[in-house]
PAZAFI-840937 format. One record per atom (N, C-alpha, C, O): y, x, z; residue in one letter. Coordinates in steps of 0.1 Angstrom, whole numbers, padded with zeros to 4 digits, always signed. Each point is the difference from the previous one (the first is absolute). Layout:
<recs>
YXZA/...
</recs>
This chain:
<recs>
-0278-0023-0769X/+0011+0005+0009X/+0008-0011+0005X/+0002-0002+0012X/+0005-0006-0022X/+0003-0012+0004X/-0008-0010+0010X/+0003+0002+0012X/-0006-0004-0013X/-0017-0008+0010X/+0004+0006+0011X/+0006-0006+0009X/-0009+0021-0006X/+0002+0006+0012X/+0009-0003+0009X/-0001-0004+0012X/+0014+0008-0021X/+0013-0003+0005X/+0004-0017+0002X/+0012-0002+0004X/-0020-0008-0005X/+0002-0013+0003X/-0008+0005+0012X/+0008+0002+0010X/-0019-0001-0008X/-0009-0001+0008X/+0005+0006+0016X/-0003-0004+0012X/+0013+0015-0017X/+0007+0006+0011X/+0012-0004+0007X/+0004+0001+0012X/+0002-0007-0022X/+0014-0011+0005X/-0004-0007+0008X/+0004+0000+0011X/-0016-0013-0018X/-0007-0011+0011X/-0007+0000+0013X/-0001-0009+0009X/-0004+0024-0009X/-0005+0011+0010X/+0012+0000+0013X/-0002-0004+0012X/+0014+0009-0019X/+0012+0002+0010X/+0008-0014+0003X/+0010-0002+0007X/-0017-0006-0015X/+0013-0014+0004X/-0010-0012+0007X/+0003-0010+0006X/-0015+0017-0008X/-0013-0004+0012X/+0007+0006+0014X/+0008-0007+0006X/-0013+0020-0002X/+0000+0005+0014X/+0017-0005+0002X/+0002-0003+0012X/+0008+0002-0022X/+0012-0004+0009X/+0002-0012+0006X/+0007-0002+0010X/-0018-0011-0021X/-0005-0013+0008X/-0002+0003+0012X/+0005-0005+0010X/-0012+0012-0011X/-0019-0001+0015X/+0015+0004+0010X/+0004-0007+0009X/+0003+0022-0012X/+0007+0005+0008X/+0015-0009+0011X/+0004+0003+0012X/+0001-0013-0023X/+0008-0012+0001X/-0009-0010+0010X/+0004-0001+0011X/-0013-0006-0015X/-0008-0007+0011X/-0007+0007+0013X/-0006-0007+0008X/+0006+0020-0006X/-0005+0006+0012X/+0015+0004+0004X/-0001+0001+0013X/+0014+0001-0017X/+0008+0001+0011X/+0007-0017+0006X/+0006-0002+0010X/-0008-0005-0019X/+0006-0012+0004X/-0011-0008+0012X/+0007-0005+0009X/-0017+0005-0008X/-0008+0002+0014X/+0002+0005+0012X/-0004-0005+0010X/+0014+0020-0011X/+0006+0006+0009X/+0012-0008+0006X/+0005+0001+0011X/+0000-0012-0022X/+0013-0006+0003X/-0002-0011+0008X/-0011-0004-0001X/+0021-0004+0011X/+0002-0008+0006X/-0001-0014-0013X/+0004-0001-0011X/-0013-0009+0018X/+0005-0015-0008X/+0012-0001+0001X/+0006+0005+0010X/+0001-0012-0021X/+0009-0008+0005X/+0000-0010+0015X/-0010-0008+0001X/+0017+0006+0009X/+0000-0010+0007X/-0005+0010+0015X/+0004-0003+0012X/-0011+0011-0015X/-0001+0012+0011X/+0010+0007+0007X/+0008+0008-0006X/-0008-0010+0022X/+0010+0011+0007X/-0010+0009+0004X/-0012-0003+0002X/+0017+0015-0001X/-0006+0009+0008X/+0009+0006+0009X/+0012+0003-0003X/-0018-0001+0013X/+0007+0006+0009X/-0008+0019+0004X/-0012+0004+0000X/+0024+0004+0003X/-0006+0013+0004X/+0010-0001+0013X/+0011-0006+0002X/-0023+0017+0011X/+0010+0001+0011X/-0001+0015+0000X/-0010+0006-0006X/+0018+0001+0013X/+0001+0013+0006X/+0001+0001+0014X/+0011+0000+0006X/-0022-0001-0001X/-0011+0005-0002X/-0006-0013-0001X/+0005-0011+0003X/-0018+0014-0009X/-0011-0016-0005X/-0006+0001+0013X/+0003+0006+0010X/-0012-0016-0016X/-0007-0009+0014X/+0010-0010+0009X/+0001-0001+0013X/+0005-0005-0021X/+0011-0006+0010X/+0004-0014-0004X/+0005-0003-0011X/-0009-0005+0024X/-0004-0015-0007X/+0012-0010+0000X/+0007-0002+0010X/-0007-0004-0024X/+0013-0010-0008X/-0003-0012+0003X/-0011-0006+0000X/+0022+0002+0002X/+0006-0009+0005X/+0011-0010-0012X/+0011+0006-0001X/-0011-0017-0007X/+0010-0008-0005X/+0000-0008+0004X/-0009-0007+0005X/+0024+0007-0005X/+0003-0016+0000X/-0009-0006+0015X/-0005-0012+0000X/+0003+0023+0012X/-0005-0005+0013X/-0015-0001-0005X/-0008+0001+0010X/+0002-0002-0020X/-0017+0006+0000X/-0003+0007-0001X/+0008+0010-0003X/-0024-0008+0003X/-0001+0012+0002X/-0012+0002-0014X/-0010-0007-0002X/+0014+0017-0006X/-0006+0002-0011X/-0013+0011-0005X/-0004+0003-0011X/+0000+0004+0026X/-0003+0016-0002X/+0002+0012+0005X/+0007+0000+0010X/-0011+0011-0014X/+0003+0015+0000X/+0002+0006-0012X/-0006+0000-0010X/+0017+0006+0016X/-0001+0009-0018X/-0009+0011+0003X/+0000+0003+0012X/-0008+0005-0022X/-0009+0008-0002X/+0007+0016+0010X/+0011+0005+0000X/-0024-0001+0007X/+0007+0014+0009X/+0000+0013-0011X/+0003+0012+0002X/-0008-0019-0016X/+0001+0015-0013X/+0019+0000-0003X/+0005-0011-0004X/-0001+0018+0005X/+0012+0004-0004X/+0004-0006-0008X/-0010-0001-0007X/+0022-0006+0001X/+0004-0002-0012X/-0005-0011-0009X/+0003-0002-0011X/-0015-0009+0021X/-0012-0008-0005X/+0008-0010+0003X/+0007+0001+0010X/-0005-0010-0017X/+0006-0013+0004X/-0008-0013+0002X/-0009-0004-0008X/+0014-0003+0020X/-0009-0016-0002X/+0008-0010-0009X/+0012-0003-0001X/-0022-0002-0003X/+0005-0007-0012X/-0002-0014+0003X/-0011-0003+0006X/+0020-0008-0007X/+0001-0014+0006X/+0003-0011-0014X/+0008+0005-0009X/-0012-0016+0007X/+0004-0005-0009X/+0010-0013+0002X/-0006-0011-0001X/+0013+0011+0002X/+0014-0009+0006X/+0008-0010-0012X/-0001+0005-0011X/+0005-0011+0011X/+0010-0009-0007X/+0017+0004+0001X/+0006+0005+0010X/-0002-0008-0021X/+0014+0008-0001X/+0008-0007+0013X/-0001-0011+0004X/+0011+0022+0003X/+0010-0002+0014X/+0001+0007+0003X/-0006+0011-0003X/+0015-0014+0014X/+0005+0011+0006X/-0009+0006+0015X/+0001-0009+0008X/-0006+0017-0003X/-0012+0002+0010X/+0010+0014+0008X/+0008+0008-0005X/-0013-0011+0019X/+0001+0011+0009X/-0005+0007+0005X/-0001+0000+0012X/-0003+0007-0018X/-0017+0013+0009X/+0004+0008+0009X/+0007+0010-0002X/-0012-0018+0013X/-0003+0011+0009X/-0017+0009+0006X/-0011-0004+0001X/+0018+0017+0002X/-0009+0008+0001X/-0006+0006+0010X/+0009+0005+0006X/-0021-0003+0002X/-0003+0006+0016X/-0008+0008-0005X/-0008-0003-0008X/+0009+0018+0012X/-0014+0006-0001X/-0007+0004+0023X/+0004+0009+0008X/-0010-0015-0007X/-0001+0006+0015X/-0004+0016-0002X/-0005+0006-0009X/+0010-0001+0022X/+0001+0017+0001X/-0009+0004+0011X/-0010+0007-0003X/+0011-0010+0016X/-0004+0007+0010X/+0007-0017+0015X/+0004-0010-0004X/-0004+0011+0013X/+0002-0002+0008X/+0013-0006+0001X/+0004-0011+0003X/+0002+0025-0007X/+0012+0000+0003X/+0014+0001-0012X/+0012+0001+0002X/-0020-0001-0013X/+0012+0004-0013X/-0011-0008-0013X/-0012+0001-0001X/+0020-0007-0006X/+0000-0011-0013X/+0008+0007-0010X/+0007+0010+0002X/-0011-0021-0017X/+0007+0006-0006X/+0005-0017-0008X/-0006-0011+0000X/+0017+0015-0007X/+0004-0015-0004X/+0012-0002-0012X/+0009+0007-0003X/-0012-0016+0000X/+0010-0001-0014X/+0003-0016-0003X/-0008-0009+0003X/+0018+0008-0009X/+0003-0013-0003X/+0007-0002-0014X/+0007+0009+0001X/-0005-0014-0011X/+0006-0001-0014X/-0002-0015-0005X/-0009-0008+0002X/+0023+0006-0009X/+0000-0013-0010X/-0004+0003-0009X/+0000+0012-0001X/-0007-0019-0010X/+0000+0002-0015X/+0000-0014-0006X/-0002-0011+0006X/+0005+0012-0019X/+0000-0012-0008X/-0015+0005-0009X/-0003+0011-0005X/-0005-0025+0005X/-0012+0001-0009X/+0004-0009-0012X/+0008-0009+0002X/-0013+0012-0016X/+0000-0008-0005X/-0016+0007-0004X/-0005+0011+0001X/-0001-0030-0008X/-0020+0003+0001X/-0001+0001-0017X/-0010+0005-0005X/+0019-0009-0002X/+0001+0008-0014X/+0000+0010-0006X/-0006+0000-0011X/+0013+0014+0019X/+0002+0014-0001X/-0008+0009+0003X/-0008-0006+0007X/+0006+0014-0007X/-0009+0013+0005X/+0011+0006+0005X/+0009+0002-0008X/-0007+0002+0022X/+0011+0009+0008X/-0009+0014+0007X/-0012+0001+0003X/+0020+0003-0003X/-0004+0017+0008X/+0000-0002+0012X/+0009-0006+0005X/-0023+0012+0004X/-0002-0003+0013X/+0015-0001+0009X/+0010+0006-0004X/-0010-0013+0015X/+0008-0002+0008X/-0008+0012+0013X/-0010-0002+0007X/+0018+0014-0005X/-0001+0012+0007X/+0008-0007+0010X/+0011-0006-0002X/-0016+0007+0013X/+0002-0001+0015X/+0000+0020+0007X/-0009+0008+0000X/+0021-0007+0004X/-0002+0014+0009X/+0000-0006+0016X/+0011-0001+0005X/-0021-0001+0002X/+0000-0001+0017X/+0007+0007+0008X/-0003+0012-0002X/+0012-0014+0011X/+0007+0001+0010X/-0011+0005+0015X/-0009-0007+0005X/+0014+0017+0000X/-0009+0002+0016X/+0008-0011+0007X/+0012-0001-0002X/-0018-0005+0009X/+0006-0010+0015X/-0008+0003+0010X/-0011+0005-0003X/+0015-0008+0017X/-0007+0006+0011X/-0005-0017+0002X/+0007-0010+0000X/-0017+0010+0003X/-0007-0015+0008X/+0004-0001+0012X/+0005+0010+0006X/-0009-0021-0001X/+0013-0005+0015X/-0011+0012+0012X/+0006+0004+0010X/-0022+0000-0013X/-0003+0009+0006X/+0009+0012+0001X/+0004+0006+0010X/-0002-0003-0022X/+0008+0012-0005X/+0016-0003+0005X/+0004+0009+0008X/+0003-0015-0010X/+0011-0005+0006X/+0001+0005+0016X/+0009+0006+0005X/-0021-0011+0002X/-0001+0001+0016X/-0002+0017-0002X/+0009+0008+0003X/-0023-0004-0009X/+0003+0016+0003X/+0011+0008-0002X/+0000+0012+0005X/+0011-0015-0012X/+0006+0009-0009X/+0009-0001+0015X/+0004+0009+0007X/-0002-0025-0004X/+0013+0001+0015X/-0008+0008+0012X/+0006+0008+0008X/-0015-0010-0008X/-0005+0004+0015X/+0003+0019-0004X/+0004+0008+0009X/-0007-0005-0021X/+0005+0012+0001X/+0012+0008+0000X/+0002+0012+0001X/+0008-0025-0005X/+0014+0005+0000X/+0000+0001+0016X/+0003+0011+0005X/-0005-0021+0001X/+0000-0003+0016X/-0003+0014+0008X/+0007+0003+0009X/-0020+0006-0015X/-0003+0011+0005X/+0007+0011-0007X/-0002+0011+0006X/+0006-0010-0011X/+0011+0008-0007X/+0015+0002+0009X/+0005+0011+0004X/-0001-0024-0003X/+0015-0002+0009X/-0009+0003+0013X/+0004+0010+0005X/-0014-0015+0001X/+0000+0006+0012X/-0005+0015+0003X/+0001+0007+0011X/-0006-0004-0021X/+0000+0019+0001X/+0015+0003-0001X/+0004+0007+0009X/+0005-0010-0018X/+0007+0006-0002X/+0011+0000+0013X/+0006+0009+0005X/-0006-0022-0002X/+0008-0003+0015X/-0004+0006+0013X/+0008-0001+0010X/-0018+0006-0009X/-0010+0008+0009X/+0009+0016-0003X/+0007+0004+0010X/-0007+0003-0019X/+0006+0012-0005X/+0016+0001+0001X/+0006+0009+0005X/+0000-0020-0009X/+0011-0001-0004X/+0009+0001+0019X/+0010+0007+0001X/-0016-0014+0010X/+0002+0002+0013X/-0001+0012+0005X/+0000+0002+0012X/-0001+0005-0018X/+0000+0013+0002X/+0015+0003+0003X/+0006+0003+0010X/-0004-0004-0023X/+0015+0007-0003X/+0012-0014+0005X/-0002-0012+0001X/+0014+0022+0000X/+0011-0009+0004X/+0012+0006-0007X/+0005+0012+0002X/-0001-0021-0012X/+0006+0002-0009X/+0022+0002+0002X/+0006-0010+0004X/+0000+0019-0006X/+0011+0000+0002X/+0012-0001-0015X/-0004+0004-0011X/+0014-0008+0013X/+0006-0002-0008X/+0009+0012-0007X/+0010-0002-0007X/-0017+0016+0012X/+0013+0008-0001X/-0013+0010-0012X/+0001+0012-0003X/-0014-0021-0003X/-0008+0006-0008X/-0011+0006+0009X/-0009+0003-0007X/+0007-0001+0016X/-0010+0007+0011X/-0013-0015+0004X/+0002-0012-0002X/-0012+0018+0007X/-0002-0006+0006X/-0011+0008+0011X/-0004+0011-0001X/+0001-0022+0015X/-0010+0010+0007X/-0012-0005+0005X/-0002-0010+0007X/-0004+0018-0010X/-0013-0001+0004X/-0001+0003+0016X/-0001+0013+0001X/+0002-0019+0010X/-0001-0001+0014X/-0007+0011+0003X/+0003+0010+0005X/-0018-0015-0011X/-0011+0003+0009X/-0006+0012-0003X/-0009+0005+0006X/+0016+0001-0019X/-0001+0012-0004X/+0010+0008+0003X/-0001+0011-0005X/+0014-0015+0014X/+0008+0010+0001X/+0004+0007-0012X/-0001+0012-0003X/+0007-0021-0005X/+0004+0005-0017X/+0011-0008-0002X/+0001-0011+0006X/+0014+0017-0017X/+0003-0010-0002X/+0004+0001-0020X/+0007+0009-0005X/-0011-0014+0001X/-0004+0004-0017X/+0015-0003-0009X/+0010-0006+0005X/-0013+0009-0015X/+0014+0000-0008X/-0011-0011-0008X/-0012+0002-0004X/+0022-0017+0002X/-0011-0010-0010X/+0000+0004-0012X/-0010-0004-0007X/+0019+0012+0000X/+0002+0003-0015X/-0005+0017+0002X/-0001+0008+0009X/-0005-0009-0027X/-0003+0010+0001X/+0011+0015-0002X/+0009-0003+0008X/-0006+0012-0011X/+0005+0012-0001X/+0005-0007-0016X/-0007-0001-0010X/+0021-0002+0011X/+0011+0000-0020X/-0001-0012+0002X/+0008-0005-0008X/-0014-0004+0015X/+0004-0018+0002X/+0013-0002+0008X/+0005+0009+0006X/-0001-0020-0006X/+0008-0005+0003X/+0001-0011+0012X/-0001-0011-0005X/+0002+0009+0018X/+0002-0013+0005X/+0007-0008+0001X/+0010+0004+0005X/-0009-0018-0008X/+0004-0007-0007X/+0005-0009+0011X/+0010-0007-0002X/-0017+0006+0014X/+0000-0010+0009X/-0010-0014-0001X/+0002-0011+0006X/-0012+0015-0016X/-0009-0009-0003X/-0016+0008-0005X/-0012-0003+0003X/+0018+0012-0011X/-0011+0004-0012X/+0004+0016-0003X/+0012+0002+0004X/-0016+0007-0010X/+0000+0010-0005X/+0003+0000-0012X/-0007-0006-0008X/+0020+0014+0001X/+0004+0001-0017X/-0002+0016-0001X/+0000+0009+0009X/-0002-0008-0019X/+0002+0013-0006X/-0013+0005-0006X/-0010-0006-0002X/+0013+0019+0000X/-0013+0009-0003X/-0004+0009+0010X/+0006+0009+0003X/-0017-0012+0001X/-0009+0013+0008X/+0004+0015-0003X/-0003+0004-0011X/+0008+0003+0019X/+0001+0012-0003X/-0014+0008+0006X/-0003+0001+0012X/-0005+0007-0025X/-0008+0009+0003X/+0002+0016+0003X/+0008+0006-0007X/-0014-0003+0014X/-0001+0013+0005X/-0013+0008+0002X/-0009-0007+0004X/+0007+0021-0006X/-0014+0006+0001X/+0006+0004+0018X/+0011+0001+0004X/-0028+0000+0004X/+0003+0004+0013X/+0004+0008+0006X/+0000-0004+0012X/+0005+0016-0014X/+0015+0004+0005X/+0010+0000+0000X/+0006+0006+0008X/-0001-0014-0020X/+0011-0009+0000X/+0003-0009+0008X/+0010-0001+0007X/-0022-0008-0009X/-0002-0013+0010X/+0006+0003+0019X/+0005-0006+0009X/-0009+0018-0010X/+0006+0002+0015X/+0013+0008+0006X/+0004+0003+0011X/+0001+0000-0024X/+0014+0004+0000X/+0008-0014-0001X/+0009-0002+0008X/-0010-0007-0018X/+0005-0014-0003X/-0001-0005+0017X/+0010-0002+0005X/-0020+0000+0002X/-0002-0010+0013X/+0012+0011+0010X/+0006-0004+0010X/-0006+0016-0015X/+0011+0009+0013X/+0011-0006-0004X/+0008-0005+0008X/-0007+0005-0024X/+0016+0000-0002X/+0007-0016+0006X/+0012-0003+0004X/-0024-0003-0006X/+0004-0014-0002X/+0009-0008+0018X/-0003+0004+0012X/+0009-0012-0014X/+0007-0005+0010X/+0000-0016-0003X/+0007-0005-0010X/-0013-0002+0017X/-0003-0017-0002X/+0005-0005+0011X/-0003+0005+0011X/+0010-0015-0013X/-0001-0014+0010X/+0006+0011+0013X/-0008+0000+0010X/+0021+0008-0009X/+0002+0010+0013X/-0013+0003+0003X/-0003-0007+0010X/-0008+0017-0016X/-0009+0006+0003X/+0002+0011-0008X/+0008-0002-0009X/-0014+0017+0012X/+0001+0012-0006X/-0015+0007+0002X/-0003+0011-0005X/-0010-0020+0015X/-0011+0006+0005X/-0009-0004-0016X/-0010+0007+0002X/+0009-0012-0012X/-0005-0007-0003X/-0018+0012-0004X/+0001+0013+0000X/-0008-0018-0003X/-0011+0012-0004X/-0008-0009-0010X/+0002-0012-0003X/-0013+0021-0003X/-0012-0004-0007X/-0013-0012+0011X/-0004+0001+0012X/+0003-0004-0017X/-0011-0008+0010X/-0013+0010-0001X/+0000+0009-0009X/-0011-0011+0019X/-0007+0004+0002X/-0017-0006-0009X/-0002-0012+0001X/-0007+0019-0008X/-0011-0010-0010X/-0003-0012+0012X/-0001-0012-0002X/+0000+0016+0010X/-0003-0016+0012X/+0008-0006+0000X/-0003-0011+0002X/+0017+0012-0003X/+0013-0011+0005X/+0000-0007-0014X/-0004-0012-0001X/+0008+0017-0010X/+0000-0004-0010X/-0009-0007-0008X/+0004-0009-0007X/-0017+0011+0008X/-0013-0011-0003X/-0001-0009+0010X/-0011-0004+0000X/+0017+0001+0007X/-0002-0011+0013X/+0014-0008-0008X/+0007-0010+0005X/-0005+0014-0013X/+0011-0013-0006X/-0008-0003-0006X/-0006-0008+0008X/-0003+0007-0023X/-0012-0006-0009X/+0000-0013+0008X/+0001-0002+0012X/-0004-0007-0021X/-0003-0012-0001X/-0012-0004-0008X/+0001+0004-0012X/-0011-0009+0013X/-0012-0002-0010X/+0002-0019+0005X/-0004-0006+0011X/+0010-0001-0023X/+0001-0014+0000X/-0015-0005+0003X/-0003-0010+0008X/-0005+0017-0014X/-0017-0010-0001X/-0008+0003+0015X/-0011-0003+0005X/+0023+0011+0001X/-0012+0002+0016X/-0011+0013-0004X/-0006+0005+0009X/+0004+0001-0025X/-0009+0005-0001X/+0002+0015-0003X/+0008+0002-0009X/-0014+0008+0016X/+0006+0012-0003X/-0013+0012+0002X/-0006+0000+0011X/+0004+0011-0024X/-0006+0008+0000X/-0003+0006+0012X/+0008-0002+0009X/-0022+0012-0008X/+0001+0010+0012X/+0005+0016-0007X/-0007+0005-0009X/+0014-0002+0012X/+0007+0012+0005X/-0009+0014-0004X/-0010+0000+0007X/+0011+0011-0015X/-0012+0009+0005X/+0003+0008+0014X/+0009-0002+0008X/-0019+0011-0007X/+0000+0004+0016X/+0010+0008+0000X/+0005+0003+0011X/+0002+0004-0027X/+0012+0008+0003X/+0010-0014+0002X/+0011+0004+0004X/-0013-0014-0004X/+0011-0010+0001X/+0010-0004-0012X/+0011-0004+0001X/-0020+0009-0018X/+0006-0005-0010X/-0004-0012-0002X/-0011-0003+0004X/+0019-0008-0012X/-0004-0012-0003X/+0006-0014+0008X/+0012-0002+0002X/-0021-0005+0000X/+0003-0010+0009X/+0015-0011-0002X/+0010-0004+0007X/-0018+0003-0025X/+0008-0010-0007X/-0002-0016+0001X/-0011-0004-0001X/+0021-0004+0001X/-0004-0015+0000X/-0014+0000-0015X/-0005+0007-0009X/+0002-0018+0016X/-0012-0006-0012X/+0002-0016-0004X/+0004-0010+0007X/-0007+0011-0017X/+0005-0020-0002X/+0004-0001-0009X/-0002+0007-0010X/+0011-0019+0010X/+0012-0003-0011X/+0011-0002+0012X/+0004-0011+0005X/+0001+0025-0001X/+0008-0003+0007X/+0017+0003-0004X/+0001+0001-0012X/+0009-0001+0019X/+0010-0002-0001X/+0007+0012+0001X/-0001+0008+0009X/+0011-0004-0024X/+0006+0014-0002X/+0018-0002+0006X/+0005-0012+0000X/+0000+0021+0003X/-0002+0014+0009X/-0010-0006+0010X/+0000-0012+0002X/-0009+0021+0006X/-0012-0001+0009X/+0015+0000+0011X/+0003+0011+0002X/+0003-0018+0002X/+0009+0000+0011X/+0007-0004+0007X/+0006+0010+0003X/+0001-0020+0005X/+0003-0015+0004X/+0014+0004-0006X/+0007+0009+0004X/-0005-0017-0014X/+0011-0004-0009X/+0012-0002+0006X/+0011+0005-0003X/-0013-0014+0012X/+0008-0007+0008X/+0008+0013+0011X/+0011-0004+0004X/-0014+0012-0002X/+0000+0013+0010X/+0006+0007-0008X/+0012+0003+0004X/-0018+0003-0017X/+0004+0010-0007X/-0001-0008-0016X/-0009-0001-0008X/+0020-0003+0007X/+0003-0004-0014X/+0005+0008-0013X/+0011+0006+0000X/-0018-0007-0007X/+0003+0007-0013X/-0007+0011-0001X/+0004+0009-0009X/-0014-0006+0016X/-0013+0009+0002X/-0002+0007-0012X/-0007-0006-0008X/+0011+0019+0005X/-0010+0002-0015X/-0013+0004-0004X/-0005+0010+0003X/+0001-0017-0007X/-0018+0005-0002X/-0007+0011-0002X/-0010+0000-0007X/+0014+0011+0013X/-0004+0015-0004X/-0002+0004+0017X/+0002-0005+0011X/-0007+0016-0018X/+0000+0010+0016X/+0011+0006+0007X/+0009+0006-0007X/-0008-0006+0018X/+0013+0006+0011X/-0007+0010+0004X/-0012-0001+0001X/+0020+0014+0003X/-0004+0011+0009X/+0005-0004+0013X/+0010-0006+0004X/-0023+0012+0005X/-0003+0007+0011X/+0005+0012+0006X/+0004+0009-0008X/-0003-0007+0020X/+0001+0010+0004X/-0013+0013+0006X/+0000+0010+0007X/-0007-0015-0012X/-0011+0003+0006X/-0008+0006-0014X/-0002-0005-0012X/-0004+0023+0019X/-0004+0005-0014X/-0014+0002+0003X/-0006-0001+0011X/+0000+0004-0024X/-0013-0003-0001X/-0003+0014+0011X/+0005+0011+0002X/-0015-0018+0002X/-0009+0014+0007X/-0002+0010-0002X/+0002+0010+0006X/-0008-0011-0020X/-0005+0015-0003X/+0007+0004-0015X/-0003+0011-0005X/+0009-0016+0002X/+0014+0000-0010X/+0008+0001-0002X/+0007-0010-0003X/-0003+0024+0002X/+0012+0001+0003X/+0015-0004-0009X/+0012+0000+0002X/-0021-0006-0016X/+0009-0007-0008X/-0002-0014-0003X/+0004-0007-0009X/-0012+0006+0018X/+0004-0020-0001X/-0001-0005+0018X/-0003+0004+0010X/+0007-0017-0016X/+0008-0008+0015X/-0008-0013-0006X/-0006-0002-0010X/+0010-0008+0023X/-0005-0013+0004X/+0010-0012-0010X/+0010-0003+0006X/-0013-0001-0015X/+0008-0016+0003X/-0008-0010+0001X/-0012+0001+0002X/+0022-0015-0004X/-0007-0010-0002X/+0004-0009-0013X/+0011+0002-0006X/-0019-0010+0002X/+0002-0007-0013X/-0001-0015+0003X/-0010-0005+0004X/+0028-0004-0007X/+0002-0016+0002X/-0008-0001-0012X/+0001-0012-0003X/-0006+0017-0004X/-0004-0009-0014X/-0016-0003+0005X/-0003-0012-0001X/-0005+0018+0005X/-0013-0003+0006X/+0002-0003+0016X/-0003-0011+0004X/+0009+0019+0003X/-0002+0002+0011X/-0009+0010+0007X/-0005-0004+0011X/+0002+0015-0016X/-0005+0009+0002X/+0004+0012+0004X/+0012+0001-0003X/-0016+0011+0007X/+0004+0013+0007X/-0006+0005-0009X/-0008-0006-0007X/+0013+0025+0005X/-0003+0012-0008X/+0010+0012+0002X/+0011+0003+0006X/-0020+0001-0016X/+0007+0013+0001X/+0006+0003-0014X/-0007-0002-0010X/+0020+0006+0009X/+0009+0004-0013X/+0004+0018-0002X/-0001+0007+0010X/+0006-0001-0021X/+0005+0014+0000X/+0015-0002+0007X/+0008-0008-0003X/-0007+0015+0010X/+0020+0006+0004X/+0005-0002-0007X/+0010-0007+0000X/-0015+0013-0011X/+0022-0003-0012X/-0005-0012-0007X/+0007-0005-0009X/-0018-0001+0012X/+0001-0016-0006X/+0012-0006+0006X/+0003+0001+0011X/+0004-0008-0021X/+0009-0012+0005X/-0003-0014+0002X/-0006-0006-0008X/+0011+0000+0023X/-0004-0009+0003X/+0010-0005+0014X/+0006+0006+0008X/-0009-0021-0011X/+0013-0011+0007X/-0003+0007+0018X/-0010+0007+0005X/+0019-0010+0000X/+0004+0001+0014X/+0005-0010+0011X/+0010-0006-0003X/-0014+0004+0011X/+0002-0011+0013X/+0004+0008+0007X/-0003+0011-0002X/+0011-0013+0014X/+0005+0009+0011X/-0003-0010+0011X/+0000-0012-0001X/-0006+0023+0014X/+0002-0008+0013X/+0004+0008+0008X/+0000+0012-0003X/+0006-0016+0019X/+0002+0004+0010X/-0008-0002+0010X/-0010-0007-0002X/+0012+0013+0015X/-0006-0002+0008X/+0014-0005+0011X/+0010+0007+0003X/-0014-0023+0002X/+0007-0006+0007X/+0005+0008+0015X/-0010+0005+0006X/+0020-0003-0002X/+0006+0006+0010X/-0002-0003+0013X/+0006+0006+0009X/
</recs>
């Protein structure tokens, strides 16, 4: 029994050898850097040379054998045309120690391609929006008018405030027969006409920054911006402090006799909502 019990100890202080020399294999030499990037595949750079790629497996590090100092790695991974990724870090080596990879997280940068695209599209952005924005002619008493529509709009919405710059407050909501008792009661800027806009007057304010905009169905729901475009859907500059929800219309559904038309600055899109839904308010006139 004894015998056994030797036999079994040396058994277990065996496999903990074997087990001790197969993870120290897993381990870094002494005198080894490794580097990890996020994301891999992304070629190092010290000290101005060039040493490699780190591995595109996740979490895999390239391993460099260096002399103790101080080193600066820099990092590139290329992307596309127009977007890189990049990193840069000090470390101190010493070639004595065994140290824990040096984790790089990459940075997006736009390449000078990407630089030129990104302006040429601001450029088409300001000149859509300067195209729209001529529209309107803006007054200081919070109004402004749209000429060529024979309109002349309240820039804040219904519980805002004008400020003589910008819009404060809180949007005041209303379900749609409210909404048209509020535009009777209401008296702006020596005006007392004021009304609900019409689903046409009121979606001809939308703005879709990317130029790009759904089709419409044949009842004429829809016909929201598409892109990565720009929230409120609506020239800022015109109508500041826009809230991103839907405004009522005056205009009721056709065959419905409990819902009506709005529109939505958060997409830029048209629909139909219930009556006692509550919802923000714009007022316009019709120019005299």
């Amino acid at each position: 029994m004894m015998r056994y019990h030797l036999q079994m100890i040396l058994a277990v202080i065996g496999f903990v050898l074997l087990a001790t020399v197969g993870c120290s294999r897993e381990q870094a030499e002494p005198g080894v850097l490794r580097v990890v990037t996020q994301p891999g595949g992304a070629e190092i750079t010290i000290n101005g040379q060039h040493y490699g790629t780190t591995p595109t497996e996740s979490g895999k590090p390239l391993e460099l054998t260096l002399p103790s100092g101080r080193y600066t790695i820099e990092a590139i991974r290329r992307g596309d045309e127009f977007v890189e990724f990049v990193g840069v870090i000090e470390v101190e080596h010493v070639d004595t120690r065994t140290a824990a990879p040096v984790v790089m997280s990459l940075e997006r940068r736009l390449t000078p391609a990407g630089e030129a695209a990104q302006a040429e599209e601001v450029a088409q952005v300001e000149a859509r929006r300067a195209r729209v924005a001529a529209r309107f002619e803006p007054r200081d008493d919070g109004t402004v008018i749209e000429e060529a529509a024979g309109l002349m709009w309240m820039r804040c919405a219904i519980g805002q405030e004008w400020t003589g710059s910008r819009c404060t407050g809180q949007a005041r909501q209303h379900n749609w027969d409210r909404a048209f008792e509020v535009a009777e009661e209401t008296v702006y800027a020596g005006y007392d006409d004021w009304r609900l806009p019409t689903q046409p007057e009121l979606y001809a304010l939308t703005f879709c920054s990317t130029g790009l905009r759904s089709e419409p169905s044949r009842e004429g729901l829809g016909g929201g911006c598409l892109g990565n475009y720009e929230q409120p859907t609506i020239i800022s500059e015109i109508f500041p402090d826009t809230p991103t929800f839907n405004f009522w219309t005056s205009t009721p559904h056709a065959r419905l006799n409990y819902s009506a038309w709005g529109v939505s600055f958060l997409t830029g899109h048209t629909g139909t909502g219930g009556r006692p839904d509550f919802v923000n308010v714009r007022l316009v006139r019709d120019l005299d």
